[in-house]
C-alpha positions as CSV (number, residue, x, y, z in Angstrom):
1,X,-174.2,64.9,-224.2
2,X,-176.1,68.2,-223.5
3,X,-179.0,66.0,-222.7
4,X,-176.6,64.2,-220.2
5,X,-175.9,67.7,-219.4
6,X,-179.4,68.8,-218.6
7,X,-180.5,66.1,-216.8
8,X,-177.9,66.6,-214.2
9,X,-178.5,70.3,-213.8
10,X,-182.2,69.5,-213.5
11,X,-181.5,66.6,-211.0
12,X,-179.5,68.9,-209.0
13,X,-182.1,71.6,-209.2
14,X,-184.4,68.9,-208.1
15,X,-182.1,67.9,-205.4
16,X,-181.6,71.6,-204.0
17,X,-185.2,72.5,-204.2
18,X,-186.0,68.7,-202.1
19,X,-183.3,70.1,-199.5
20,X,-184.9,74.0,-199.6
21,X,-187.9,72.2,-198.9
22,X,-186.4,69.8,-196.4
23,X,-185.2,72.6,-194.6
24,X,-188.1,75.1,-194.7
25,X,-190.0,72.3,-192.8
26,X,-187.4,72.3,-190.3
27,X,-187.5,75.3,-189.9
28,X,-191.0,75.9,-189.0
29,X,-191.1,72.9,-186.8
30,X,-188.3,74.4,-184.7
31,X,-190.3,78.2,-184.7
32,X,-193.3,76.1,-183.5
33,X,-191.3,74.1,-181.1
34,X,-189.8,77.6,-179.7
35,X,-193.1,79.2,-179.4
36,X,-194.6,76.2,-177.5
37,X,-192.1,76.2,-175.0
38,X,-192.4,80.2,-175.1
39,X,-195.6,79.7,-174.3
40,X,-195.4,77.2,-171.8
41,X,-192.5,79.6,-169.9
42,X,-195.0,82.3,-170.5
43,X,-197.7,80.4,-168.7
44,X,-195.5,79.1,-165.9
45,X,-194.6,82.7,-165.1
46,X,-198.0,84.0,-165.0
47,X,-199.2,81.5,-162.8
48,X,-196.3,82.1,-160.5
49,X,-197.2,85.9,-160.5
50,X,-200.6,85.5,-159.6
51,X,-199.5,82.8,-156.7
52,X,-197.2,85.6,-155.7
53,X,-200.2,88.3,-155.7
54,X,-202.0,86.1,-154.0
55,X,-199.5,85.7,-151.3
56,X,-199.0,89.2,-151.1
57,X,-202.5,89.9,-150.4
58,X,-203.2,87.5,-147.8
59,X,-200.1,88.4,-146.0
60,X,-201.7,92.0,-146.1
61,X,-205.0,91.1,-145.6
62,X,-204.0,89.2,-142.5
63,X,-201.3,92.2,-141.5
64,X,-204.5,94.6,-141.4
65,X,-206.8,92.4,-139.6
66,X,-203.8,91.8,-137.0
67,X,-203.3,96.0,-136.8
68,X,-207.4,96.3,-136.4
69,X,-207.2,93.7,-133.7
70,X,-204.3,95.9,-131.9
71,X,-206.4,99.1,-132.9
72,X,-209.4,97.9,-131.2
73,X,-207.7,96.2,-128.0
74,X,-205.5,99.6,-127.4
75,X,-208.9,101.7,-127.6
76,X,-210.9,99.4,-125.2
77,X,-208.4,99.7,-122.6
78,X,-208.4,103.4,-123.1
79,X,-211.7,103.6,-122.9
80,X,-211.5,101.3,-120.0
81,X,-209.4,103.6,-118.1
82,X,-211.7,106.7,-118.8
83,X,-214.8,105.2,-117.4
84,X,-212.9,104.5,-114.4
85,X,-212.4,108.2,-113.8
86,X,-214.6,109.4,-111.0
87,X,-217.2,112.3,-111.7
88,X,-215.4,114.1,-108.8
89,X,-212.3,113.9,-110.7
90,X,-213.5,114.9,-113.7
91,X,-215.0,118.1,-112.4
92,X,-211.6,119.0,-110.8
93,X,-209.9,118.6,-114.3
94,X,-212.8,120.3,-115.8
95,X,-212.6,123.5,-112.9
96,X,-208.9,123.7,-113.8
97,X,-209.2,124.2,-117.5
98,X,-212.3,126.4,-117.0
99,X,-210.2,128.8,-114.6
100,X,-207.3,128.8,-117.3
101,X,-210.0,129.7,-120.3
102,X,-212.3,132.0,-118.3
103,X,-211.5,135.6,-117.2
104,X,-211.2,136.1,-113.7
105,X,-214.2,137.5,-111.8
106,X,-213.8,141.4,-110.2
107,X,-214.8,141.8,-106.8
């Protein structure tokens, strides 16, 4: 009888250490499972961050090359207008400012 005994405690021993076992695999598939799909998340994220900074930059690479396009356009037709200026004119602006700046001459 205590060998009828035995043998069940060892057969459920046997039987807890099969399911400890059993669920220790289980358990490290589903951690590996989780940390491919973290992984894959992880991936898909930093690919749509660089997507983004890409986006980003070309939008601001194209916003500074639209400003410079402005810049340069607004100067050319400022300088435009200044070379139309006669000499004569000039020297009347010039004479103005000079008379402002200057002292007056003494008789």
């Amino acid at each position: 009888m205590e060998q009828d005994i035995l043998a069940e405690i060892f057969a459920a021993e046997k039987e807890v250490q099969e399911r400890l076992a059993a669920e220790q695999r289980s358990s490290e598939e589903l951690l590996a499972r989780v940390k491919r799909e973290l992984a894959e998340q992880l991936a898909a994220a930093e690919e749509g961050l660089k997507e983004e900074s890409g986006k980003v930059l070309a939008d601001a690479r194209e916003a500074a090359a639209q400003r410079a396009v402005a810049l340069l356009a607004e100067t050319v037709s400022r300088a435009d207008r200044l070379d139309r200026i006669s000499d004569e004119a000039l020297q009347e602006v010039v004479a103005k400012r000079l008379t402002g700046i200057l002292p007056e001459e003494q008789s």
